[in-house]
mmCIF file of the N, C-alpha and C atoms, coordinates in Angstrom:
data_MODEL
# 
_entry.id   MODEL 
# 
loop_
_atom_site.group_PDB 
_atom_site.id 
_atom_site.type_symbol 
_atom_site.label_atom_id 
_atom_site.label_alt_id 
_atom_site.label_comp_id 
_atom_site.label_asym_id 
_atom_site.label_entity_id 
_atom_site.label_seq_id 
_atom_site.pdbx_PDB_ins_code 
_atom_site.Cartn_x 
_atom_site.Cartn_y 
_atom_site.Cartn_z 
_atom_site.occupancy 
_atom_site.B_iso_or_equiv 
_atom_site.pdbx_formal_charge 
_atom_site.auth_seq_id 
_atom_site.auth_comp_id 
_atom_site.auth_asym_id 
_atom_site.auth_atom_id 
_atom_site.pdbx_PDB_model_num 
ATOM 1   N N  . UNK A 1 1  ? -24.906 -19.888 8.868   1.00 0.00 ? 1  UNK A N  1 
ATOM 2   C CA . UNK A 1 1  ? -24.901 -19.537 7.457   1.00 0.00 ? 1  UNK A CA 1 
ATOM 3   C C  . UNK A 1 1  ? -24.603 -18.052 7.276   1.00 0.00 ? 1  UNK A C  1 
ATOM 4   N N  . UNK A 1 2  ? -25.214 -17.419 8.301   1.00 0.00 ? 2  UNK A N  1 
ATOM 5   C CA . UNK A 1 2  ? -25.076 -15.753 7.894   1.00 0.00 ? 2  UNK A CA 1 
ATOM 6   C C  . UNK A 1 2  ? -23.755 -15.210 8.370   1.00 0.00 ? 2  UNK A C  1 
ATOM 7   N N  . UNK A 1 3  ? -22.766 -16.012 9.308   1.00 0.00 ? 3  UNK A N  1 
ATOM 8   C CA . UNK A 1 3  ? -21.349 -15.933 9.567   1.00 0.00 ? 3  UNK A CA 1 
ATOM 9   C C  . UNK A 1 3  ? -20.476 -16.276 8.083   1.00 0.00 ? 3  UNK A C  1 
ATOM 10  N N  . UNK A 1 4  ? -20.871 -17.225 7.500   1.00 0.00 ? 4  UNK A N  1 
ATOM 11  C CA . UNK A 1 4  ? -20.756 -17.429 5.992   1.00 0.00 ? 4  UNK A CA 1 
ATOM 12  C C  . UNK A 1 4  ? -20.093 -16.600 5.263   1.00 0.00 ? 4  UNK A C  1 
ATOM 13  N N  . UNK A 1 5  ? -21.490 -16.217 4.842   1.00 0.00 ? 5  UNK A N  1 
ATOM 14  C CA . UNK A 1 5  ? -21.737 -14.874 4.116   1.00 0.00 ? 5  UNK A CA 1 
ATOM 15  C C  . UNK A 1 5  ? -21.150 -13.639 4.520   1.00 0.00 ? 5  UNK A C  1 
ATOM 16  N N  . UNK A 1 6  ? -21.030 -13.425 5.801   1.00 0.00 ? 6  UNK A N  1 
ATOM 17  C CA . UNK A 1 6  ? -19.859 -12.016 6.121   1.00 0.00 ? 6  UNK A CA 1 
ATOM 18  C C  . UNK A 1 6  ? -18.878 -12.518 6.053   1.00 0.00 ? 6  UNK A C  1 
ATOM 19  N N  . UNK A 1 7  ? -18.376 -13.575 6.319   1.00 0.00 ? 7  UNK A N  1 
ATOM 20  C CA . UNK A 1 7  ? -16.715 -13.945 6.018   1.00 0.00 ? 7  UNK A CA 1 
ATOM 21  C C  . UNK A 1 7  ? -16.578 -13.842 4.726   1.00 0.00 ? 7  UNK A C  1 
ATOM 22  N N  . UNK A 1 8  ? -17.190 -14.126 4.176   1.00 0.00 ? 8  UNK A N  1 
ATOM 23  C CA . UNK A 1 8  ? -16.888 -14.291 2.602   1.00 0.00 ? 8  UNK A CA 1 
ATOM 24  C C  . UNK A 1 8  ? -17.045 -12.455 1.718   1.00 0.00 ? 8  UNK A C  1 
ATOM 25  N N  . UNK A 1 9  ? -18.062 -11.980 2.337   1.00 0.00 ? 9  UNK A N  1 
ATOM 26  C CA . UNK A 1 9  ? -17.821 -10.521 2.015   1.00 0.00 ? 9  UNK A CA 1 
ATOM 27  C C  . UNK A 1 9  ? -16.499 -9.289  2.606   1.00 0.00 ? 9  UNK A C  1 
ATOM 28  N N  . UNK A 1 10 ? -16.372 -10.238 3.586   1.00 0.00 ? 10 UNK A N  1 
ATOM 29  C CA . UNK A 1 10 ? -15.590 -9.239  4.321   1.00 0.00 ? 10 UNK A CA 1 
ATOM 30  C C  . UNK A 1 10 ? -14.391 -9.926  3.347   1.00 0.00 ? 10 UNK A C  1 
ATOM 31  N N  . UNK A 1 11 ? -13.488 -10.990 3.425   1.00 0.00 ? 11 UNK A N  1 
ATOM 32  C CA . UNK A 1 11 ? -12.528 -11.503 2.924   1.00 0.00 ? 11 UNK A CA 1 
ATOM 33  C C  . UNK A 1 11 ? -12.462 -11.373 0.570   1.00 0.00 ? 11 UNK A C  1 
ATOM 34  N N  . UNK A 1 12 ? -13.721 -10.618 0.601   1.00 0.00 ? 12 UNK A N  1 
ATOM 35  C CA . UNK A 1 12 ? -13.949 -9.994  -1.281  1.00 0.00 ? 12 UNK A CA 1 
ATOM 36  C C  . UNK A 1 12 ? -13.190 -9.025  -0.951  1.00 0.00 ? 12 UNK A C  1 
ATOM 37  N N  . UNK A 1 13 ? -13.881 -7.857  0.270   1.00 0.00 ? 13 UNK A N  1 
ATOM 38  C CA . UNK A 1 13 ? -13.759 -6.911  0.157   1.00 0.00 ? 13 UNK A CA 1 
ATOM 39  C C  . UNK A 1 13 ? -11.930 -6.684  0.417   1.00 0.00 ? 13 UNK A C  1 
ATOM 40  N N  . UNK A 1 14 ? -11.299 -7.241  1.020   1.00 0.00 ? 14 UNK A N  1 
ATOM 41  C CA . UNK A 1 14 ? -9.865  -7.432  1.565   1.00 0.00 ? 14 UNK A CA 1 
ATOM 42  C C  . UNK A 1 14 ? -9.446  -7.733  0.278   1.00 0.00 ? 14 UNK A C  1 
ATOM 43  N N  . UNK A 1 15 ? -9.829  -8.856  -0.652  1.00 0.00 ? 15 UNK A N  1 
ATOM 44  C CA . UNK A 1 15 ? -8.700  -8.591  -1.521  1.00 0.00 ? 15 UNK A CA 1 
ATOM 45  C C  . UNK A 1 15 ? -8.907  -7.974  -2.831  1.00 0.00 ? 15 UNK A C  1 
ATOM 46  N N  . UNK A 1 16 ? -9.969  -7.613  -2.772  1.00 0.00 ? 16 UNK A N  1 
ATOM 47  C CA . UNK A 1 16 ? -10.095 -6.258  -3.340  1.00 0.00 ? 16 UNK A CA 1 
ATOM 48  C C  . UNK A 1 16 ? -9.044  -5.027  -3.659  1.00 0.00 ? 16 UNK A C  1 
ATOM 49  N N  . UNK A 1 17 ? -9.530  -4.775  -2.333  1.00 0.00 ? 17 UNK A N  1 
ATOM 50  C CA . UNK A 1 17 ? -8.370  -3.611  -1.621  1.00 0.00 ? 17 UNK A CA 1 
ATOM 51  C C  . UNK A 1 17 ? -6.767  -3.710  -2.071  1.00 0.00 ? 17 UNK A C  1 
ATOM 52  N N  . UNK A 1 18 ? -6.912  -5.019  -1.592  1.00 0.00 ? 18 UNK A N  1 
ATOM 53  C CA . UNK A 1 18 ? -5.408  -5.422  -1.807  1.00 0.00 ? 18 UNK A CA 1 
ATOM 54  C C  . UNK A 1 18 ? -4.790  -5.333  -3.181  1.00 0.00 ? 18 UNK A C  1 
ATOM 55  N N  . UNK A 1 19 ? -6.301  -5.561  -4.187  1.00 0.00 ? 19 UNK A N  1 
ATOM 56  C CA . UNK A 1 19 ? -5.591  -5.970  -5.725  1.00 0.00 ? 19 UNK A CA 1 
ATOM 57  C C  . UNK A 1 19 ? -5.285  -4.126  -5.952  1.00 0.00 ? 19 UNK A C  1 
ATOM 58  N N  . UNK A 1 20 ? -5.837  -3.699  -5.322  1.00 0.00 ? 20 UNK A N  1 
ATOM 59  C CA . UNK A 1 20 ? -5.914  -2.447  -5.810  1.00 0.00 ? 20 UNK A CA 1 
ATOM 60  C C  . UNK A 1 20 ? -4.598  -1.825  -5.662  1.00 0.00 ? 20 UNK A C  1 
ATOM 61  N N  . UNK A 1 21 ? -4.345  -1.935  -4.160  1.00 0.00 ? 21 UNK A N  1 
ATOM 62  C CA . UNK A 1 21 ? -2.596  -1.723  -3.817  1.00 0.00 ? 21 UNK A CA 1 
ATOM 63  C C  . UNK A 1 21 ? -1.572  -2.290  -4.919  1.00 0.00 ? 21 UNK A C  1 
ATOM 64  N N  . UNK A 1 22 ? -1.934  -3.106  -5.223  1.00 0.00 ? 22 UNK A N  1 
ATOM 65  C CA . UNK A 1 22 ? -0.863  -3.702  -6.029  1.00 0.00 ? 22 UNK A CA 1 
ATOM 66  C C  . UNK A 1 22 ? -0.944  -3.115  -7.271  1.00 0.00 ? 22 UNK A C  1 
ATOM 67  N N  . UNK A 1 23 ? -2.215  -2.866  -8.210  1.00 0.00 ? 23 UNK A N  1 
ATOM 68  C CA . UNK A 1 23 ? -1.898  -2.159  -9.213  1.00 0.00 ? 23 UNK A CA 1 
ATOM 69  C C  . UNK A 1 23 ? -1.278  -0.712  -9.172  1.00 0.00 ? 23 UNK A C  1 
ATOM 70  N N  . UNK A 1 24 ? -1.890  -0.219  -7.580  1.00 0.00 ? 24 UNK A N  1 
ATOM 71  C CA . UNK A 1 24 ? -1.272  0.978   -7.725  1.00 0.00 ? 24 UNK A CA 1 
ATOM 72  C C  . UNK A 1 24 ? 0.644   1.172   -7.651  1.00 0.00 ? 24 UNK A C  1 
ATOM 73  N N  . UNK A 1 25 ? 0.892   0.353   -7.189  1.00 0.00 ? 25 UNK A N  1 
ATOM 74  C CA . UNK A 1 25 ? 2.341   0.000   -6.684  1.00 0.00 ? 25 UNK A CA 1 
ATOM 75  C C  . UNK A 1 25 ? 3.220   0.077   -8.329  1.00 0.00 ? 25 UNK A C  1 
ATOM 76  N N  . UNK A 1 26 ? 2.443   -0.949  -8.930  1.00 0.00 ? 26 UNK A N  1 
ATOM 77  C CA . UNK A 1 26 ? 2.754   -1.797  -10.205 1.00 0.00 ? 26 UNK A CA 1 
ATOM 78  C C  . UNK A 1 26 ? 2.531   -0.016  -10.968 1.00 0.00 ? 26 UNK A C  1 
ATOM 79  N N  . UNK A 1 27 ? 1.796   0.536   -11.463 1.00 0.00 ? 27 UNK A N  1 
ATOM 80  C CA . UNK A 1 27 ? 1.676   2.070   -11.820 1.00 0.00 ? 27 UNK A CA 1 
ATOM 81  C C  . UNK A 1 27 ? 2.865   2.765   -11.473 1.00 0.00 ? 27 UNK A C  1 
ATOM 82  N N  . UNK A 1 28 ? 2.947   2.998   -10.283 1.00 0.00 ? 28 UNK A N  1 
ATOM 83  C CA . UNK A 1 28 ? 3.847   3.968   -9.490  1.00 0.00 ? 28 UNK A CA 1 
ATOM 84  C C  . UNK A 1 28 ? 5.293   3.536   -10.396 1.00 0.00 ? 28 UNK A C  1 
ATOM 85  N N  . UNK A 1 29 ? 5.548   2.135   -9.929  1.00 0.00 ? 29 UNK A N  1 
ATOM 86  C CA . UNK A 1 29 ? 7.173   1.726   -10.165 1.00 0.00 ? 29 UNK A CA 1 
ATOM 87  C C  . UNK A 1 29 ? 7.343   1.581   -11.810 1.00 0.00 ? 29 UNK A C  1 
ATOM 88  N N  . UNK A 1 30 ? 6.185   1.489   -12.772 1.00 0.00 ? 30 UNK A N  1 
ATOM 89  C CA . UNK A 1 30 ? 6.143   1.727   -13.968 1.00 0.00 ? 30 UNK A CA 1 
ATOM 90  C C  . UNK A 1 30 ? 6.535   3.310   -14.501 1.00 0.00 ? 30 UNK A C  1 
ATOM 91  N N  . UNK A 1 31 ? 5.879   4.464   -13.647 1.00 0.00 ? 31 UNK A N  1 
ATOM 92  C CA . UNK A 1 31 ? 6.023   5.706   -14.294 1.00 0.00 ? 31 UNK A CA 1 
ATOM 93  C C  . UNK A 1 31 ? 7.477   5.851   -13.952 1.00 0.00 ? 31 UNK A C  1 
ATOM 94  N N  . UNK A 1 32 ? 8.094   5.669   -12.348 1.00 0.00 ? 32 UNK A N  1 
ATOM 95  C CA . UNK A 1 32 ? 9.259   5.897   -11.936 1.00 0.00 ? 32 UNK A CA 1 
ATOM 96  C C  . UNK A 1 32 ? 10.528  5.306   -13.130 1.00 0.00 ? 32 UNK A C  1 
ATOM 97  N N  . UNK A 1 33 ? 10.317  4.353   -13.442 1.00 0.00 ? 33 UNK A N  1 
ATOM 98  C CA . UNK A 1 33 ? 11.060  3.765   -14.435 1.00 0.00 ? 33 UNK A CA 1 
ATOM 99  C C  . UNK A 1 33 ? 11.578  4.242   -15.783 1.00 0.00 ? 33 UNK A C  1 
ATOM 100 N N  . UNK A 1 34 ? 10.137  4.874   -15.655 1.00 0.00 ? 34 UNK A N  1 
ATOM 101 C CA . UNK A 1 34 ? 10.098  6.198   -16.912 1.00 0.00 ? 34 UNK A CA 1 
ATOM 102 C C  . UNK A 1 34 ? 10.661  6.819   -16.862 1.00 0.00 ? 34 UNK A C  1 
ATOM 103 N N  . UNK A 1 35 ? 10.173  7.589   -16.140 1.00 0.00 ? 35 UNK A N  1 
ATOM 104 C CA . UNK A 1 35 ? 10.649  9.140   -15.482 1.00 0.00 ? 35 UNK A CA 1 
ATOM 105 C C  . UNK A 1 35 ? 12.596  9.064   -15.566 1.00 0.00 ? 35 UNK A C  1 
ATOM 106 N N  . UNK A 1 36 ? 12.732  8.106   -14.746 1.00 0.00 ? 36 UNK A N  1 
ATOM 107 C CA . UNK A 1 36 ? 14.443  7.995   -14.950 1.00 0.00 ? 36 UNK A CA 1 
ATOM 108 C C  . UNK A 1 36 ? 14.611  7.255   -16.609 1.00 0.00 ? 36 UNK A C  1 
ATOM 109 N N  . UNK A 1 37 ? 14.510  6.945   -17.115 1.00 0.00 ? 37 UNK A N  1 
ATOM 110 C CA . UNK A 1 37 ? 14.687  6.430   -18.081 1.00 0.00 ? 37 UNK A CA 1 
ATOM 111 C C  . UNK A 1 37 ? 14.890  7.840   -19.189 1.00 0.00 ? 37 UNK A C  1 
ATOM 112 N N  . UNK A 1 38 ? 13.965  8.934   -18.903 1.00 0.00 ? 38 UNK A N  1 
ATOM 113 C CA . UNK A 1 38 ? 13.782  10.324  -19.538 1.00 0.00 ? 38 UNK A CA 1 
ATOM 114 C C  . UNK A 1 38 ? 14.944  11.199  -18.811 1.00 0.00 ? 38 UNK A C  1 
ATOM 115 N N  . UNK A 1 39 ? 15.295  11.097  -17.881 1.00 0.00 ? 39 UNK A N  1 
ATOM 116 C CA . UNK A 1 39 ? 16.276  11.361  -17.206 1.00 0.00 ? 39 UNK A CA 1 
ATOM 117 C C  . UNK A 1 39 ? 17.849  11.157  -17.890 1.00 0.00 ? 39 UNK A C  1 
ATOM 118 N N  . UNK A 1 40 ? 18.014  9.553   -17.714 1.00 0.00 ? 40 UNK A N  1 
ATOM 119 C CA . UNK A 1 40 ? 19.073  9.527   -18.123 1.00 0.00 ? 40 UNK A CA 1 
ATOM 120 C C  . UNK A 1 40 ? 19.465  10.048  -19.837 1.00 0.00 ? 40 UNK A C  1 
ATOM 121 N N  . UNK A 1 41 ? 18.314  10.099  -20.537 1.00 0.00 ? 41 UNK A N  1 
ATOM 122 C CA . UNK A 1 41 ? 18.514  10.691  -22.019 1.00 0.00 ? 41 UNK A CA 1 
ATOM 123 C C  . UNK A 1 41 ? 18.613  11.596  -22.163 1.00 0.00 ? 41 UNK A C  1 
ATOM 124 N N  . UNK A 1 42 ? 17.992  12.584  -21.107 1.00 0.00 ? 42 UNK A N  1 
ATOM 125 C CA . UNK A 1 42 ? 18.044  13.753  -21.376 1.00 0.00 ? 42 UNK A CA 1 
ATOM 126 C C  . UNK A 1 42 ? 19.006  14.788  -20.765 1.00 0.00 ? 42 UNK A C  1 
ATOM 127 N N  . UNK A 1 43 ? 19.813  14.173  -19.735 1.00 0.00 ? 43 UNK A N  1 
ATOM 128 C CA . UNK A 1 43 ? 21.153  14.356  -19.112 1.00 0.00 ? 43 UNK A CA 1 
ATOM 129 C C  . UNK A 1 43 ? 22.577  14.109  -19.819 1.00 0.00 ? 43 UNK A C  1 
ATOM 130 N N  . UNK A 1 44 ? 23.110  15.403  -20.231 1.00 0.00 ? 44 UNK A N  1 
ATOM 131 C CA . UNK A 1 44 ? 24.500  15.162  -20.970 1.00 0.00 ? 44 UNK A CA 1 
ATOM 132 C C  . UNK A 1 44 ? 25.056  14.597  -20.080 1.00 0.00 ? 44 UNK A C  1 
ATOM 133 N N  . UNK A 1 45 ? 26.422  13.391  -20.981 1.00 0.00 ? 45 UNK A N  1 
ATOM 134 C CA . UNK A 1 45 ? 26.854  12.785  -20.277 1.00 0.00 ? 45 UNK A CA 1 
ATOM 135 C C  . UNK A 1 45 ? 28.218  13.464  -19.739 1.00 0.00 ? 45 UNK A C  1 
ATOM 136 N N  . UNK A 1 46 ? 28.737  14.889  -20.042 1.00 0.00 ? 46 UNK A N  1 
ATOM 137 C CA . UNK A 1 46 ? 29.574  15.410  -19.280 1.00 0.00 ? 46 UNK A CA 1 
ATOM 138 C C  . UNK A 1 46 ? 28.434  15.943  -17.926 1.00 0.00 ? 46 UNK A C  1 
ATOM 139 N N  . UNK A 1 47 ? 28.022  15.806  -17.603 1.00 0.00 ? 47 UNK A N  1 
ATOM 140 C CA . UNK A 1 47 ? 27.167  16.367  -16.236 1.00 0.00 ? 47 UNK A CA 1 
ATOM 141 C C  . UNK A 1 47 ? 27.140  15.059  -15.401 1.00 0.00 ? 47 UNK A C  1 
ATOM 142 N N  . UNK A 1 48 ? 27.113  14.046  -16.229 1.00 0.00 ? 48 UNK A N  1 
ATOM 143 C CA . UNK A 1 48 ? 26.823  12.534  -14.775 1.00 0.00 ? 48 UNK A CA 1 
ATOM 144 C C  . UNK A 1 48 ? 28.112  11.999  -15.199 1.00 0.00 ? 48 UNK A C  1 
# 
């Protein structure tokens, strides 16, 4: 029973972690999107 219970904490704590990676990912490729998006508006188009 108490093998259980650490599998099951250990395998919270994993995707935990994991959800966390992913929002951070999901953040990251959200601002980047931005960021160029502010880019391309704000770049005359005789320069690109």
């Amino acid at each position: 029973m108490d093998e259980l219970w650490v599998a099951t904490v250990a395998g919270s704590c994993v995707l935990v972690i994991a959800t966390m990676f992913v929002a951070g990912h999901y953040r990251r490729e959200r601002r980047r999107r931005e960021l160029l998006r502010q880019l391309e508006h704000d770049t005359p188009a005789a320069l690109g």
